[in-house]
VOBA-1610 file (N, C-alpha, C; in pm, whole numbers, padded with zeros to 5 digits, always signed):
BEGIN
Unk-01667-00350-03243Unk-01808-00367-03269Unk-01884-00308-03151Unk-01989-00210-03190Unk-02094-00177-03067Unk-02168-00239-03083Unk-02205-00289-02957Unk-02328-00409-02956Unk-02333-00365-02814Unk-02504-00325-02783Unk-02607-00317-02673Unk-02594-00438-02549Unk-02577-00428-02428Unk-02617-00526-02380Unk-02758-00622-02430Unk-02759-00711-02439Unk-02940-00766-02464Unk-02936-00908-02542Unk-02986-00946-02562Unk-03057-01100-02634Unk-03069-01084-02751Unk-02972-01160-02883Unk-03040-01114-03033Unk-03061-01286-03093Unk-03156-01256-03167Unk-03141-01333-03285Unk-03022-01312-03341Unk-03030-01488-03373Unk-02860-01443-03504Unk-02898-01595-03618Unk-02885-01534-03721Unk-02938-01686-03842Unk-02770-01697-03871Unk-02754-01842-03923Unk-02577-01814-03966Unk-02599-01893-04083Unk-02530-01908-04159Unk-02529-01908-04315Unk-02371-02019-04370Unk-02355-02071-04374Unk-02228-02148-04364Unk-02188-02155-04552Unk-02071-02213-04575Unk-02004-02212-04702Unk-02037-02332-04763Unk-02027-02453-04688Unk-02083-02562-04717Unk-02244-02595-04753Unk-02318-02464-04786Unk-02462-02468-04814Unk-02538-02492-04733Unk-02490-02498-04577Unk-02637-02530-04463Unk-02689-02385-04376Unk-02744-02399-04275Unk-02760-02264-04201Unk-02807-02319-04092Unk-02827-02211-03984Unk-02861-02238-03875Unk-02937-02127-03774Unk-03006-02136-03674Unk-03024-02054-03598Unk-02983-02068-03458Unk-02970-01934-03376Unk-02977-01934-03253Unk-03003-01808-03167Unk-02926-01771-03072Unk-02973-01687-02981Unk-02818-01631-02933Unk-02767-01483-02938Unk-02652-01437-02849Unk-02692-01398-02720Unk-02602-01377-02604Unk-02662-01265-02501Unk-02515-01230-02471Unk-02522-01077-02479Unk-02420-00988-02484Unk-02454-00923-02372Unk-02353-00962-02231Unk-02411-00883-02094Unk-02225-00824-02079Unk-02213-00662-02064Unk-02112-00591-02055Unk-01991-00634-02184Unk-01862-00753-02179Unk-01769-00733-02261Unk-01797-00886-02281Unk-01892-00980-02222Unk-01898-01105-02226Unk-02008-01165-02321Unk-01972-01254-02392Unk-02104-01326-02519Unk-02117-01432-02508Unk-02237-01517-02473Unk-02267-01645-02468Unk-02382-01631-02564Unk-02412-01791-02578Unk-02530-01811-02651Unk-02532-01999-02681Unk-02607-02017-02815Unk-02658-02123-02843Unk-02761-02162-02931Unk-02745-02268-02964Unk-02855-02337-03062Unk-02877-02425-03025Unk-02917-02558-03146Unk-02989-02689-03075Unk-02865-02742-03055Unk-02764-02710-03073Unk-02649-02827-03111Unk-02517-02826-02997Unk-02498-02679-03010Unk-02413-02617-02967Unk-02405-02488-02866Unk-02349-02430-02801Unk-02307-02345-02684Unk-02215-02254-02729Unk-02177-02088-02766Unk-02126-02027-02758Unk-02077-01956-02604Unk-01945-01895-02622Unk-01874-01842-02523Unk-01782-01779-02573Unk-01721-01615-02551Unk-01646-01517-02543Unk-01666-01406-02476Unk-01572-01305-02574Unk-01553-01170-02525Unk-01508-01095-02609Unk-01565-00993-02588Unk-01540-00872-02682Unk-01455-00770-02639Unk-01374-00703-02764Unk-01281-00655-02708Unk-01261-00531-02845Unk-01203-00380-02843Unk-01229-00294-02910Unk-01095-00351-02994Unk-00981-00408-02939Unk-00873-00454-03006Unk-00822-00525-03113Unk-00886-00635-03040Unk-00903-00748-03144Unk-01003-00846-03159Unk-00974-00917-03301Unk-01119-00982-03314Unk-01161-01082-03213Unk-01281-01115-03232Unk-01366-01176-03106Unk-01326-01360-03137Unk-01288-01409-03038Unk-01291-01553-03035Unk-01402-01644-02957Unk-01537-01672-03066Unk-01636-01743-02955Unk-01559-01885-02922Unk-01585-01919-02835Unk-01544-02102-02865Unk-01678-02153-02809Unk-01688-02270-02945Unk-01808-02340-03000Unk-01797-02485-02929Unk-01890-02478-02823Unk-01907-02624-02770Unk-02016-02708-02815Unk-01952-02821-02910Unk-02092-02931-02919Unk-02166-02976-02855Unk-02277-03030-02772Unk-02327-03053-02707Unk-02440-03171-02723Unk-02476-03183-02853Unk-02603-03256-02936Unk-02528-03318-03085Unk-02432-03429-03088Unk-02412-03486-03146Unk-02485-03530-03301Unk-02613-03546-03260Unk-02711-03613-03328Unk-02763-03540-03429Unk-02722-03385-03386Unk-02767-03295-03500Unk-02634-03240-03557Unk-02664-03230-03689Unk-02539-03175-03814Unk-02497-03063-03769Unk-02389-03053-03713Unk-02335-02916-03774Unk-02323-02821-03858Unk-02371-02709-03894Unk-02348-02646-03991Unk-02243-02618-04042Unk-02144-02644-03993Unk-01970-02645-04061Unk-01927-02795-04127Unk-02011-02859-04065Unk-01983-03044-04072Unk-01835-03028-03957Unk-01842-03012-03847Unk-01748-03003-03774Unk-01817-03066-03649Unk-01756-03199-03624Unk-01820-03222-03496Unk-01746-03278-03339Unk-01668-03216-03367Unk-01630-03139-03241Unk-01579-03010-03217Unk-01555-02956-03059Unk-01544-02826-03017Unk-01434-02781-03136Unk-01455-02638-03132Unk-01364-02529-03224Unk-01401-02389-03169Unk-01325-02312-03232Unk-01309-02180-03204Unk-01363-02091-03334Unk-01446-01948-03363Unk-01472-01915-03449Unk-01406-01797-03393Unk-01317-01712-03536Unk-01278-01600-03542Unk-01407-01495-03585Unk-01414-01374-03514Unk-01493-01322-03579Unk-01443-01154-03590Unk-01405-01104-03668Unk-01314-01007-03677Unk-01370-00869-03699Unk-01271-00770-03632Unk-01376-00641-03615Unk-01391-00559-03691Unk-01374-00591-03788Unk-01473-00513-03910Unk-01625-00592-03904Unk-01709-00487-03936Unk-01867-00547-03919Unk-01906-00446-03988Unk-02014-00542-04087Unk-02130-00430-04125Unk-02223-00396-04091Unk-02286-00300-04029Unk-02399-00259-03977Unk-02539-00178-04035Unk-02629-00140-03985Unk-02727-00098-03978Unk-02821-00076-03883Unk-02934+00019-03887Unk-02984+00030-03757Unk-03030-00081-03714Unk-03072-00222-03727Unk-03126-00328-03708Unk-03040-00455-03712Unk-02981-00471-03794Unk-02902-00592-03856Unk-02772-00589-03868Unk-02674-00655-03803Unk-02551-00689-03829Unk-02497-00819-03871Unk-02419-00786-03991Unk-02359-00893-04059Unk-02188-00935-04013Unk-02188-01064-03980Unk-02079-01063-03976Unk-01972-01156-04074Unk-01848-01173-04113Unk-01859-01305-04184Unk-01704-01354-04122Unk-01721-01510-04044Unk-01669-01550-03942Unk-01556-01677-04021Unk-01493-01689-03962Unk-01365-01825-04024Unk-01427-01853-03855Unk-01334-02049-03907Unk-01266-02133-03787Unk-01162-02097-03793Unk-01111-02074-03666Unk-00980-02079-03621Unk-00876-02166-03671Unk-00801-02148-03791Unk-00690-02252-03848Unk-00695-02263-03956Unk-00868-02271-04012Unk-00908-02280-04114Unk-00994-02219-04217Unk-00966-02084-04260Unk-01042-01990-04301Unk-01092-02008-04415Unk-01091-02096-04443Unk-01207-02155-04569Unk-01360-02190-04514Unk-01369-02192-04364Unk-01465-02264-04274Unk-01549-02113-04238
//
């Protein structure tokens, strides 16, 4: 995946019918980010797919997976793109129904 150093919006869309928003920041091969709930952390790599691991942080609010504690999201390097918008579509780690 090419992805710019910089700050994006990202909306996520879950299977279980909820959604969510937050924020990435992609500085060189490293990705953090976050929402109200939770804390992203990885790395990108031309090899293989990307493993964020998802730290809870805010109990009190639902998960959009209904998962409430830490996990790992696969996010694999096929991506669809466009000049603006990238889609991705992500499993939990173990459980790719998630």
């Amino acid at each position: 995946m090419i992805m710019k150093d910089g700050i994006y919006s990202i909306i996520f869309i879950s299977n279980e019918d909820s959604c969510g928003e937050g924020i990435l920041i992609k500085n060189g091969n490293l990705i953090t980010g976050g929402d109200i709930a939770s804390v992203y952390q990885g790395g990108l790599s031309e090899e293989e797919d990307i493993i964020l691991h998802v730290h809870r942080y805010n109990h009190e609010i639902p998960s959009v997976l209904n998962i409430e504690q830490d996990y790992q999201l696969v996010i694999p390097k096929k991506v669809l793109s466009n000049d603006s918008n990238v889609t991705l579509h992500c499993h939990v780690r173990g459980n790719e129904k998630l």
